[in-house]
C-alpha positions in Angstrom: 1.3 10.8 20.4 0.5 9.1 16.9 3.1 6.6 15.4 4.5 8.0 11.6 2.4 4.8 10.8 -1.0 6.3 11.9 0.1 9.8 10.3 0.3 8.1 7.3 -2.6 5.6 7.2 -4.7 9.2 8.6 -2.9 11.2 5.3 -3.9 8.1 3.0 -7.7 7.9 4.0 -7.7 11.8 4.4 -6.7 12.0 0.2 -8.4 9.2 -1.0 -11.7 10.5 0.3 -14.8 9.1 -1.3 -13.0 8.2 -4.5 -11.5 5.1 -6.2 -7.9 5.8 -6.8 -5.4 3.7 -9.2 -2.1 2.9 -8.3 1.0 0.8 -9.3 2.7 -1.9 -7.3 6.6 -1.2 -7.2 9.9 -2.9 -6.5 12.4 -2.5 -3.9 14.1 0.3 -5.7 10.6 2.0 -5.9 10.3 1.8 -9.4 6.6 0.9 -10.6 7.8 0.3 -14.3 7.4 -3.9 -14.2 4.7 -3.0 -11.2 0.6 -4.1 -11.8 -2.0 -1.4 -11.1 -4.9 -2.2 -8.7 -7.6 0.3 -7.1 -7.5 1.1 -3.7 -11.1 3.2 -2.3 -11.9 4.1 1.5 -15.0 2.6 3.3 -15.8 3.7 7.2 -11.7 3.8 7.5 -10.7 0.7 6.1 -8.6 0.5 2.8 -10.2 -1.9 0.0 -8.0 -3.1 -3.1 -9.4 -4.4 -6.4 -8.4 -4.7 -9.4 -7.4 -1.6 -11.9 -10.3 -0.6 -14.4 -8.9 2.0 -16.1 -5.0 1.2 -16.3 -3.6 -2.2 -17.1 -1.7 -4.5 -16.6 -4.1 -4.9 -13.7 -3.5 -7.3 -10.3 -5.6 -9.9 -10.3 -7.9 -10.5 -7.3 -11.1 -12.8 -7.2 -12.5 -10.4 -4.7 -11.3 -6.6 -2.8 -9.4 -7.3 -0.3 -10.3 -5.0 3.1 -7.0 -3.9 4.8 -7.2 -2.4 7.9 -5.6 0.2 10.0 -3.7 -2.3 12.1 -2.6 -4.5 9.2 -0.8 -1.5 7.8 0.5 -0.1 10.6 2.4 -3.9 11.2 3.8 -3.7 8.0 4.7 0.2 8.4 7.8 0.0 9.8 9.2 -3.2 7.3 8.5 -0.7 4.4 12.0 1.5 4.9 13.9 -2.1 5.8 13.0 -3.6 2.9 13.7 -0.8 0.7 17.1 0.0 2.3 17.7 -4.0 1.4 17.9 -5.0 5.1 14.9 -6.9 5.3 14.3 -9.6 2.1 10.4 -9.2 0.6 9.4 -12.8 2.3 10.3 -11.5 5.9 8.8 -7.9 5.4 5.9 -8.8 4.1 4.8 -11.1 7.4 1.6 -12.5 7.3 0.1 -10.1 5.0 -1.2 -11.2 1.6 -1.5 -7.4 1.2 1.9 -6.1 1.3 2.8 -5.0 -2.3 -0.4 -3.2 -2.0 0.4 -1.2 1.2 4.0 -0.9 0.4 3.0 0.7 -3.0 1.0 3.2 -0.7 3.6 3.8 1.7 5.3 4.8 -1.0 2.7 7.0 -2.9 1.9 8.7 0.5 4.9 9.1 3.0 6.3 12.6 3.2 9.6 11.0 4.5 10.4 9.1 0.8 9.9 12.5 -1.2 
C-alpha cells in the first residue's frame, strides 16, 4: 500500500510531466502573497528547483537543486503539523534546505488541503 506521501509525490511528477512549472513559496497560513516564485521541472523522477523566469520576485539559487522522492516523502508528514501550528518552521523543515519548496508543492498538489 502507497503512503499519502508517495500518492502525492506520484500526482506531482504525473502533472508536471515534461514541463517547467512556476510556483510560489507560501507561509504557514498558506498564503503565497509575501511568498518568492521558483521553477520546479521533472527529470527521470526527481524534482529540480530553480529560479522563476517568468514571474518575480524570484528565489534565488546559485544552482537547481535535485529533490528526491525520499527527501519529500520525510518532510510529507511535517507539512499538516506545521500548518496546523504544532510543529515551528525550524523543526519541520529537518535537514532539508528544500522545505519551502516542497511545502509550497504539498500545498499546490494535495487533494486533502482543497
Amino acid at each position: 500500500m502507497q503512503s499519502k506521501a508517495d500518492i502525492v509525490w506520484q500526482k506531482i511528477i504525473s502533472e508536471l510531466g515534461q514541463n517547467t512549472h512556476e510556483i510560489k513559496t507560501i507561509d504557514n497560513t498558506g498564503c503565497s502573497d509575501k511568498g518568492k516564485w521558483f521553477s520546479v521541472r521533472v527529470i527521470d523522477e526527481i524534482l529540480y528547483i530553480g529560479e522563476a523566469n517568468s514571474n518575480k520576485p524570484s528565489s534565488t539559487l546559485a544552482m537547481e537543486r535535485p529533490i528526491p522522492q525520499k527527501e519529500f516523502a520525510a518532510l510529507y508528514p511535517n507539512y499538516a503539523k506545521w500548518r496546523a501550528g504544532t510543529m515551528p518552521r525550524e523543526k519541520a523543515k529537518g535537514s532539508s534546505m528544500n522545505s519551502s519548496y516542497i511545502f509550497a508543492l504539498i500545498h499546490a498538489f494535495d487533494d486533502v488541503r482543497r
